[in-house]
C-alpha positions as CSV (number, residue, x, y, z in Angstrom):
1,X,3.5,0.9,6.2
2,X,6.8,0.0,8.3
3,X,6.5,-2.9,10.9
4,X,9.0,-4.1,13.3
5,X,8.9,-7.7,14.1
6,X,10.7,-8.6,17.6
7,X,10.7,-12.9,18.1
8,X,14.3,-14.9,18.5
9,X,12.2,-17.9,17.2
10,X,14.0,-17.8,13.7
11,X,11.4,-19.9,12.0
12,X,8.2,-17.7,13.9
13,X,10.5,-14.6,12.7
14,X,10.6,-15.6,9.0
15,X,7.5,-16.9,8.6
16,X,5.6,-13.5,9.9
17,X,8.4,-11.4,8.5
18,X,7.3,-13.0,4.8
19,X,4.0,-12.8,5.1
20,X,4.3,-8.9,5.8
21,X,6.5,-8.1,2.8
22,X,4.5,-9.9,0.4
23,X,1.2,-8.1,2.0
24,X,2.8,-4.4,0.9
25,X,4.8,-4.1,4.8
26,X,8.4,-2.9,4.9
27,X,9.6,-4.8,8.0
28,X,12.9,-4.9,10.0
29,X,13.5,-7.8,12.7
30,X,15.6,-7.7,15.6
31,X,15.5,-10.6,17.8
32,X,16.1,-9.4,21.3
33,X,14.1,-6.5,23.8
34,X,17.4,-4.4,23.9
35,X,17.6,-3.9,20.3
36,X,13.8,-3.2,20.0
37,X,14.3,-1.0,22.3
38,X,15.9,1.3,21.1
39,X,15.0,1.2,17.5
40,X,11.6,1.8,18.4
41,X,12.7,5.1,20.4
42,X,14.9,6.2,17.6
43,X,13.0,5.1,14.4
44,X,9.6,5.7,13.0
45,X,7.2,2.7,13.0
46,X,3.8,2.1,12.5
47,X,3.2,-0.9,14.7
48,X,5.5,-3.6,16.0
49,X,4.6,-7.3,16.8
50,X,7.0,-8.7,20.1
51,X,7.7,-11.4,21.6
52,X,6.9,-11.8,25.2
53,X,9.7,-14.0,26.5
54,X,13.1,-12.3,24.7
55,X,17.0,-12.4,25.3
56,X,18.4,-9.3,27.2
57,X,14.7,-8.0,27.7
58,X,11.6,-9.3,27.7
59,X,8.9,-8.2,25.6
60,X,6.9,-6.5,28.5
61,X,9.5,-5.0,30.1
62,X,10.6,-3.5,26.9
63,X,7.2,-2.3,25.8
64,X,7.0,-0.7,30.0
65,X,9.9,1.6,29.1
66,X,9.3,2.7,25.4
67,X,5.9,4.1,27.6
68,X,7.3,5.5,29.7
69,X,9.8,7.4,27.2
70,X,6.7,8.7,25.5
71,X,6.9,6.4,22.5
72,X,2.9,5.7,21.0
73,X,4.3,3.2,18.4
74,X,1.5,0.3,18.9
75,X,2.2,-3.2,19.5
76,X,0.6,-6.9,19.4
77,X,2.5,-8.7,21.3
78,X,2.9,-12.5,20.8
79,X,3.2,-15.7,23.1
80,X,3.2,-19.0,23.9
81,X,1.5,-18.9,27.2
82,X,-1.9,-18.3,26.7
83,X,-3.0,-17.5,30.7
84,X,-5.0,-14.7,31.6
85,X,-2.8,-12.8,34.0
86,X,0.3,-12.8,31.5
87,X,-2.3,-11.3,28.9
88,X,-3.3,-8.9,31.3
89,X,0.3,-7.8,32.2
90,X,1.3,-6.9,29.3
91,X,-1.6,-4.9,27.8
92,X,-1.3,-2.7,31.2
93,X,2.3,-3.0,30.6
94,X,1.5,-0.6,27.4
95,X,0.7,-3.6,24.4
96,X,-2.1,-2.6,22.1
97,X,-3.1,-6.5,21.3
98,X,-2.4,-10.3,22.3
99,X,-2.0,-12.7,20.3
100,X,-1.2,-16.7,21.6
101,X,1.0,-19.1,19.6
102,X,0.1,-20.8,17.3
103,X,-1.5,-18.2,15.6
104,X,-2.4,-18.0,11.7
105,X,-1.1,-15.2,9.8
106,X,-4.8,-14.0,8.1
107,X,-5.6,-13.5,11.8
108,X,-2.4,-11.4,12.4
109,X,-2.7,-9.0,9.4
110,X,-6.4,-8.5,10.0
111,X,-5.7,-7.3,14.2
112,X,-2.4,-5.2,13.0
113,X,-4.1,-3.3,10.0
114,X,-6.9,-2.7,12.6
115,X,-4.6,-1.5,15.3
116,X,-2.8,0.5,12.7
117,X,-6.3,1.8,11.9
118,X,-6.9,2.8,15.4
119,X,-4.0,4.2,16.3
120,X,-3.6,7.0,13.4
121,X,-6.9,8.4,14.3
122,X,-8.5,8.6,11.0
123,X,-10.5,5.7,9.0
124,X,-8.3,3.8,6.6
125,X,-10.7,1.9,4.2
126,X,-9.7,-1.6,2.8
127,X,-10.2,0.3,-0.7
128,X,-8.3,3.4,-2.1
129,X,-9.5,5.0,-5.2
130,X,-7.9,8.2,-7.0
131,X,-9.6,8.9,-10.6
132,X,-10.1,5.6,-12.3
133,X,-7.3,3.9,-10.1
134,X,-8.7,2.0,-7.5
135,X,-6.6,-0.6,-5.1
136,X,-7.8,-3.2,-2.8
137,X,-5.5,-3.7,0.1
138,X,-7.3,-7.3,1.5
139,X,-7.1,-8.7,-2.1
140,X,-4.0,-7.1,-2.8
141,X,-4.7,-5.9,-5.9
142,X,-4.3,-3.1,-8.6
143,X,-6.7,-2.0,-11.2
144,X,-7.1,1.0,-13.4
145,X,-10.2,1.3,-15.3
146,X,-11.2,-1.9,-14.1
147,X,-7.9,-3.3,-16.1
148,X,-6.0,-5.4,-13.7
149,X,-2.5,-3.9,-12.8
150,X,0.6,-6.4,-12.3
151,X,2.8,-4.6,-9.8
152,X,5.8,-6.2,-7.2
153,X,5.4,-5.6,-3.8
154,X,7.5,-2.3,-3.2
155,X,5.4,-0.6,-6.2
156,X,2.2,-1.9,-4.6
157,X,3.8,-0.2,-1.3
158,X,4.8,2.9,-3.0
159,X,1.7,3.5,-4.8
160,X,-0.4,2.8,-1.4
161,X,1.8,5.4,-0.5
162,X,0.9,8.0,-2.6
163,X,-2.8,6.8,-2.5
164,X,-2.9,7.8,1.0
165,X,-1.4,11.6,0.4
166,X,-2.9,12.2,-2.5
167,X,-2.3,15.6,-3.7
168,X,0.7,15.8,-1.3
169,X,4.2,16.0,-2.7
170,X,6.6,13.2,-0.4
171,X,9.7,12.9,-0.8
172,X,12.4,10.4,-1.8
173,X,13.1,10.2,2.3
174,X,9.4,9.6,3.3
175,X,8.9,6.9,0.6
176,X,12.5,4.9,2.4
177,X,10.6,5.4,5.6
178,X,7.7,3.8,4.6
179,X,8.2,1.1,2.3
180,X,11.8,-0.1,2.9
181,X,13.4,-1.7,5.7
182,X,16.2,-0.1,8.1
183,X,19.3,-1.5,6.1
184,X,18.3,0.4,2.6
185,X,21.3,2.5,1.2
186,X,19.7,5.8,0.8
187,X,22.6,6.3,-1.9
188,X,21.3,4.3,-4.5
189,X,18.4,5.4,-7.0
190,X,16.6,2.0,-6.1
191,X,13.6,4.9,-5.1
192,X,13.9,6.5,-8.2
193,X,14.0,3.1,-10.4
194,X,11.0,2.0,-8.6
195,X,8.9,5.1,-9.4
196,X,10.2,4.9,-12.5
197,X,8.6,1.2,-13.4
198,X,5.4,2.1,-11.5
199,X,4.6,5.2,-13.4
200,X,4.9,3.2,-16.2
201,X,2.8,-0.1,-15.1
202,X,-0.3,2.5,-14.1
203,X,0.2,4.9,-17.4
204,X,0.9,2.5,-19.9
205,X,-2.6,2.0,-22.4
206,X,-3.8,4.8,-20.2
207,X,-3.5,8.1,-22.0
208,X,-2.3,10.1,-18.8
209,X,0.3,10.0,-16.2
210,X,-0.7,9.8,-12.5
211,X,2.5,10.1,-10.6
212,X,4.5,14.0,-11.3
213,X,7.8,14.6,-10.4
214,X,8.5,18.1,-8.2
215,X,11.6,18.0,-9.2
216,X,14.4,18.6,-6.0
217,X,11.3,17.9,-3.6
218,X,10.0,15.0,-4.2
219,X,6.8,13.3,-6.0
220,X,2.6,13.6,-5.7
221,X,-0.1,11.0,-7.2
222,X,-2.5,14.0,-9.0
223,X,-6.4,13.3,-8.9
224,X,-7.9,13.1,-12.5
């Protein structure tokens, strides 16, 4: 899943952008509405989380015109001000959720990975299981026949991945797009290295391979 975090609070910025990545999220951060802007009109994301009050362009503005261009991309939109009528502006502005500052981050994750939920139409359960793989995304964790896995973050987002198009060959450019950020050199093998380790954390002790290469497409998690 691929987030774009929009705050020019530095310490706000790093503190939610942190908590993302080490919950499975690639996530890019800009700190102004202009910037936002247009990488939300020119990039695929599955949610963003703004700022209300933002250099160059505020969060509500921002969110008004990325409406009105036809862009869906849904958005919690976060603030100091906690009155009614600016909570009200922006949802009719075109925000999906409001969240007040001071906020804690278990509360964040829960209202994004619901509007993410929401928005793609389809139920996303908090568990994925393929064969005798099974991952829990609230805990975080890995297991394969009930053996605990020990994987990074970008495995745990590349295999959430493949979980979730099971059966379905993606390739090398839909994995950038949803597990790394918007500065990734799509000329190193860093996708192919990470595969690489992943196959082998989830096969090792295991007797059979889970994730098949099609070579000069791509690659596809097989059921058992």
């Amino acid at each position: 899943m691929r987030v774009l975090v929009v705050e020019d609070d530095e310490a706000v910025a790093s503190f939610v952008s942190k908590g993302l990545r080490q919950s499975g999220f690639a996530v890019d951060h800009v700190d102004n509405g202009e910037d936002a802007l247009h990488l939300l009109g020119a990039e695929s994301y599955d949610a963003a989380i703004m700022d209300v009050m933002l250099p160059k362009l505020d969060g509500v503005s921002a969110v008004a015109r990325l409406r009105q261009a036809g862009c869906r991309t849904p958005v919690i939109f976060l603030s100091a001000k906690r009155s009614v009528q600016e909570r009200v502006q922006g949802l009719q502005a075109g925000g999906d959720d409001y969240l007040v500052k001071p906020f804690a981050f278990s509360e964040l994750l829960a209202r994004l990975r619901a509007l993410i939920r929401r928005s793609s139409g389809a139920e996303q359960p908090a568990r994925l299981k393929v064969g005798n793989l099974e991952m829990d995304l609230l805990k975080h964790t890995v297991t394969r026949e009930g053996k605990p896995l020990d994987l990074r973050p970008r495995e745990f987002g590349i295999l959430e991945y493949l979980m979730r198009n099971v059966g379905i060959v993606v390739s090398k450019t839909m994995i950038m797009e949803h597990v790394w950020d918007y500065n990734f050199d799509p000329r190193t093998n860093v996708v192919e290295a990470n595969i690489c380790r992943l196959r082998a954390r989830i096969s090792r002790g295991f007797g059979s391979e889970l994730i098949r290469t099609v070579r000069g497409v791509g690659y596809v998690l097989d059921p058992e």
